[in-house]
C-alpha positions as CSV (number, residue, x, y, z in Angstrom):
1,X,7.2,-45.1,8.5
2,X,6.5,-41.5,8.0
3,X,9.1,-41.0,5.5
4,X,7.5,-44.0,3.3
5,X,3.8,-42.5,3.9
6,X,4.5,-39.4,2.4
7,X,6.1,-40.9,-0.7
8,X,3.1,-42.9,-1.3
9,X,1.0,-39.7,-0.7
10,X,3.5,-38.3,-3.0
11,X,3.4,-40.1,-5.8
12,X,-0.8,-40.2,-5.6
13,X,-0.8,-36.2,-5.9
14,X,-0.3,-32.7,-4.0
15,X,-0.9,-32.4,-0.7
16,X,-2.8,-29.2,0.9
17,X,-2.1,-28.6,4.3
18,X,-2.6,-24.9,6.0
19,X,-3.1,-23.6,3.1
20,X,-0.3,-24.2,1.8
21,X,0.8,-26.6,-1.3
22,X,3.7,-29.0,-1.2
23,X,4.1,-31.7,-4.4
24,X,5.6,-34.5,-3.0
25,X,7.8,-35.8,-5.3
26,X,9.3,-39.4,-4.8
27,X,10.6,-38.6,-1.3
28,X,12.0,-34.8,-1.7
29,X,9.7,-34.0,1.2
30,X,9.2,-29.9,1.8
31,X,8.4,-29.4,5.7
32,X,5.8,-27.0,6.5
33,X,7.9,-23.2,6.7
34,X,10.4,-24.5,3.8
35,X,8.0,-23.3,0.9
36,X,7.2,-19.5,-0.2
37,X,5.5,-17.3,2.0
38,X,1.9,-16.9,1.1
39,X,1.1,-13.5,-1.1
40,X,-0.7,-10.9,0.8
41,X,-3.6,-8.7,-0.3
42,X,-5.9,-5.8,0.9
43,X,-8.7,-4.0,0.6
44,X,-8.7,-0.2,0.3
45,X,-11.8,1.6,2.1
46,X,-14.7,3.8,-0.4
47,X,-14.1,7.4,-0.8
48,X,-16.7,8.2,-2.8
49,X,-19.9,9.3,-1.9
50,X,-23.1,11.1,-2.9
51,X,-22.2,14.9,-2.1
52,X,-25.7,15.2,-1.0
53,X,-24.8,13.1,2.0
54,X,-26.7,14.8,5.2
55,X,-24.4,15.8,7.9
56,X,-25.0,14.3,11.6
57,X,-24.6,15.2,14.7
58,X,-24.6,11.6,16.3
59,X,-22.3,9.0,17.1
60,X,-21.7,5.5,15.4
61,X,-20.6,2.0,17.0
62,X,-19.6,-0.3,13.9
63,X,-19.6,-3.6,15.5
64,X,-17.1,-6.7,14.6
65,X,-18.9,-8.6,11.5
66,X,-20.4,-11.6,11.9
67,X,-19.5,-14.2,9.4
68,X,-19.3,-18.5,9.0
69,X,-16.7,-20.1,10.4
70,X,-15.7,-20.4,6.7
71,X,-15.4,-17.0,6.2
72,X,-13.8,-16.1,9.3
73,X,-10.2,-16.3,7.9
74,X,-7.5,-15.0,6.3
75,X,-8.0,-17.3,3.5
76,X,-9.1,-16.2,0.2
77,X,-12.5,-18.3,-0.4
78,X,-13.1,-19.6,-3.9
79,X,-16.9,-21.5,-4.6
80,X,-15.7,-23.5,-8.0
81,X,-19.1,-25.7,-7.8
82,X,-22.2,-24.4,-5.3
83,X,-21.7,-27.5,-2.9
84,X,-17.8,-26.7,-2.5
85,X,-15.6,-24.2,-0.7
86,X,-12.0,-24.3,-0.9
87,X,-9.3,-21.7,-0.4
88,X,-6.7,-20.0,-2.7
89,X,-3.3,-22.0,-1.6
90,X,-0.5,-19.1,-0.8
91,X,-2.0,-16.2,-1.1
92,X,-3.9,-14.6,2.1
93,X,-5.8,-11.2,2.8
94,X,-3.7,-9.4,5.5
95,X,-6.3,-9.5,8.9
96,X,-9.0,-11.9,9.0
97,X,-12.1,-11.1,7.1
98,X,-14.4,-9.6,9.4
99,X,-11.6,-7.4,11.0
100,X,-10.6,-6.6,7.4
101,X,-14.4,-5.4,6.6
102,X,-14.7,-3.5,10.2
103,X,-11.9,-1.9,10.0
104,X,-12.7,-0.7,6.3
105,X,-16.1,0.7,7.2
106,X,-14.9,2.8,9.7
107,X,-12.8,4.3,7.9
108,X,-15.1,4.8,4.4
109,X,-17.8,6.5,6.9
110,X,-14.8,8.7,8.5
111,X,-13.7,9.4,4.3
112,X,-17.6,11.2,4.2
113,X,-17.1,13.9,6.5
114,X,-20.3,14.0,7.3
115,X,-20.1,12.2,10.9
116,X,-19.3,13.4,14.3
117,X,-17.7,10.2,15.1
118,X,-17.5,6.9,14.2
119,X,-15.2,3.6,16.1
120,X,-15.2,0.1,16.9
121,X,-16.6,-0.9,20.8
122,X,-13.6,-1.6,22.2
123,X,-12.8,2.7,22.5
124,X,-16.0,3.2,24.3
125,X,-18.0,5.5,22.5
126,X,-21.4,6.5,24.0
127,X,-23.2,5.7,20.6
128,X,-26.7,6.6,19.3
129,X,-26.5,4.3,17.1
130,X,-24.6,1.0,16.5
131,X,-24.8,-1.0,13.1
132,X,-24.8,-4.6,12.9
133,X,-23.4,-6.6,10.0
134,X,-23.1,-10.0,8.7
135,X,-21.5,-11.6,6.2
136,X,-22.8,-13.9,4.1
137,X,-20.9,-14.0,1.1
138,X,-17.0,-13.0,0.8
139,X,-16.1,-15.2,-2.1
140,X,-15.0,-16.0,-5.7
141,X,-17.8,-17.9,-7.4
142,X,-17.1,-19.6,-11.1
143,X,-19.6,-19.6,-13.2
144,X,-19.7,-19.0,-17.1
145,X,-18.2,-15.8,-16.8
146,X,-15.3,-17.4,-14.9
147,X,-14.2,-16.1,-11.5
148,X,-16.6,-13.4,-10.3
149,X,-16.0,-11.9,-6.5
150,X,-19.1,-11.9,-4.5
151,X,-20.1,-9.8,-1.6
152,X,-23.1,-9.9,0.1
153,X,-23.8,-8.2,3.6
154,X,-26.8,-7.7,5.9
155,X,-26.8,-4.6,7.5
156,X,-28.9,-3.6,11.0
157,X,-28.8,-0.2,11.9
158,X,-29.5,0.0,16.3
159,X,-31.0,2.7,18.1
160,X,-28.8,3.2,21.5
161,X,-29.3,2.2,24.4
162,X,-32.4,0.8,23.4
163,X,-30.7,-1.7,21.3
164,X,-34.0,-1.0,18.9
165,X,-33.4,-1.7,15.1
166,X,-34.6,0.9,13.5
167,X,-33.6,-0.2,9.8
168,X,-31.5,-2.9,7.8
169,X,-30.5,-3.3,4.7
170,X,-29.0,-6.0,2.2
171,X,-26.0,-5.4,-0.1
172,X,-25.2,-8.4,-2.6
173,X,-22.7,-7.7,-5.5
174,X,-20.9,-10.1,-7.8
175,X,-18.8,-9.1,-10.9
176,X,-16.5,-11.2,-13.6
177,X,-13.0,-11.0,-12.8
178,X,-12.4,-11.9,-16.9
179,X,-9.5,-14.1,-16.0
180,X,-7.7,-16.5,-13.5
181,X,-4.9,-13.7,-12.5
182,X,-5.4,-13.4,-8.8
183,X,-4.4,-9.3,-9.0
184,X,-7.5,-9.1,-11.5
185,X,-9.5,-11.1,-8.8
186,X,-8.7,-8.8,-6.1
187,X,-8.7,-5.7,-7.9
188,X,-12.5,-6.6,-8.9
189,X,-12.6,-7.9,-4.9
190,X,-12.0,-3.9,-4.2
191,X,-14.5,-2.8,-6.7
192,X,-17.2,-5.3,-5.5
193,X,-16.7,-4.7,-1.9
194,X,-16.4,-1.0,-2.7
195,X,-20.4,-0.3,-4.2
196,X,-21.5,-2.3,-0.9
197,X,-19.7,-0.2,1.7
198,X,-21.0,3.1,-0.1
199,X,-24.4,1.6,0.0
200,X,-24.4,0.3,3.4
201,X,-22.7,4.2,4.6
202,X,-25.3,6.0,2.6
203,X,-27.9,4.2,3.8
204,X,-27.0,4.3,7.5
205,X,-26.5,8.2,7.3
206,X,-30.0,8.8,6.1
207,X,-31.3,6.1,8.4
208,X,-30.3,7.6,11.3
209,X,-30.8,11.0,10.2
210,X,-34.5,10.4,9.4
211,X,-34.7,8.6,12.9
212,X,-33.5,11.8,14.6
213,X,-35.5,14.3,12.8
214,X,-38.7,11.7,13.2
215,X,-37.8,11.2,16.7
């Protein structure tokens, strides 16, 4: 009975399940594991920065991104109309987004040289500050130009232990891929997510500097 249900499914069209797509021709059914591995891409952190950066003498928390359920994945999110999400089939970035993001601001603020220290919760750090972030937008949008990445993130820097925001910030970039290749996508990915980290590390240098010279 299943055999004949997937022939019928088949013949109607692909079928996406995990990501993954199998055409189901006749009844030359591929089992899930029997088709190419997905392609894997990442992210390279900023290293770039505005030489008149101050130097600080305090210590940063970058805490695990927030992000919708849709976002928190390894799937690579595409917006082809506003009212519909979907998912690049066999291709993947290489930690889940928020991780991916975490781990990628930690290490643009530690490419500054400008920071005492800088790590994620988990290796205990007695922070003055901690910065908050969530993601709103991690996705390719298509538009007129075509397939434009899009990152937009909402930053909250914390005073510690108060847990007192002292400042936030918003970061929202989009820019034309100019084609369909999913290398151009993700190169334009880097670039996009790139001018946000620098702004969101910029700004939470000066923030906290200003709060300690203030304070």
């Amino acid at each position: 009975m299943i055999a004949k249900m997937a022939c019928r499914l088949g013949r109607a069209g692909p079928l996406i399940a995990f990501g993954v797509v199998f055409a189901l021709g006749g009844c030359d059914v591929k089992l899930p594991g029997e088709g190419p591995p997905p392609r894997l891409f990442t992210l390279n952190p900023k290293t770039t920065f505005d030489p008149d950066l101050p130097s600080v003498n305090w210590q940063l928390i970058i805490e695990m991104p927030t992000a919708p359920a849709s976002l928190d994945t390894v799937r690579i999110a595409v917006h082809r109309t506003p009212l519909e999400l979907d998912y690049y089939a066999q291709a993947a970035w290489t930690d889940r987004v928020p991780s991916m993001i975490q781990t990628l601001l930690i290490s643009s603020f530690e490419n500054t040289g400008k920071i005492v220290s800088v790590g994620r919760e988990s290796v205990g750090l007695r922070a003055d500050f901690l910065l908050k972030t969530d993601i709103r937008n991690f996705e390719v949008e298509y538009g007129a130009e075509g397939p434009s990445p899009r990152v937009r993130i909402v930053a909250k820097l914390i005073k510690m232990p108060e847990r007192t925001i002292i400042a936030d910030r918003t970061c929202d970039y989009k820019q034309p891929a100019g084609s369909d290749q999913l290398e151009l996508i993700v190169e334009n990915y880097n670039d996009v997510l790139g001018r946000c980290m620098r702004r969101i590390v910029e700004w939470t240098l000066r923030a906290g500097a200003a709060y300690k010279v203030g304070s």
